[in-house]
C-alpha positions as CSV (number, residue, x, y, z in Angstrom):
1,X,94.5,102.2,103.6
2,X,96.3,105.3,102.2
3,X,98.8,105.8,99.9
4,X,101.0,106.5,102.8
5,X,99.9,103.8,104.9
6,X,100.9,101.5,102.0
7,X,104.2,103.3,101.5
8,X,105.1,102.5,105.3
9,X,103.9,99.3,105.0
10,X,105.6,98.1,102.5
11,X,109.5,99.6,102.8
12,X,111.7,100.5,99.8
13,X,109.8,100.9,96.5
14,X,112.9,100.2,94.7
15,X,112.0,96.6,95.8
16,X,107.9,97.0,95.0
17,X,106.8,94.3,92.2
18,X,104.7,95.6,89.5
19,X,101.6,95.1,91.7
20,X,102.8,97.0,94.5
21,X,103.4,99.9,92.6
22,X,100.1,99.6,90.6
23,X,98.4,99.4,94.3
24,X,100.3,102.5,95.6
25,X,99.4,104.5,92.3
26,X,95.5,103.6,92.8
27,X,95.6,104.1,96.4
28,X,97.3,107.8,96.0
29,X,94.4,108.5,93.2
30,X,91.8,107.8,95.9
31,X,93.6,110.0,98.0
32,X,93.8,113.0,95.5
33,X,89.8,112.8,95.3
34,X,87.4,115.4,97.5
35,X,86.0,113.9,100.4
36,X,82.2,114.6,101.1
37,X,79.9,112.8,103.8
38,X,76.6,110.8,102.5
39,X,74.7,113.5,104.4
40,X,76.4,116.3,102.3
41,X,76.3,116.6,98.3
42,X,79.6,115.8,96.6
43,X,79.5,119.4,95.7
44,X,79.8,121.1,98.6
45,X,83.5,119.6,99.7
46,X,84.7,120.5,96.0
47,X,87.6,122.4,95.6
48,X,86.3,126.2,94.5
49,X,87.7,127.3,90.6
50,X,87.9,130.3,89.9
């Protein structure tokens, strides 16, 4: 589940306990992080710095 999916889901955050909110946060974390395959190295789907 996404941190959208989870947003749909579960209406109105102004009506989210303290769980829900927690679970929203961590679930929009995991989204923030690169994706990579287990056939590729992490590194590769990195974002490039400059």
């Amino acid at each position: 589940m996404t941190g959208t999916e989870f947003r749909a889901q579960h209406g109105d955050p102004a009506t989210w306990t303290t769980a829900d909110i927690e679970a929203q946060q961590n679930l929009a974390e995991i989204d923030a992080l690169p994706t990579h395959t287990p056939d590729e190295p992490a590194e590769a789907s990195a974002p490039a710095t400059a």
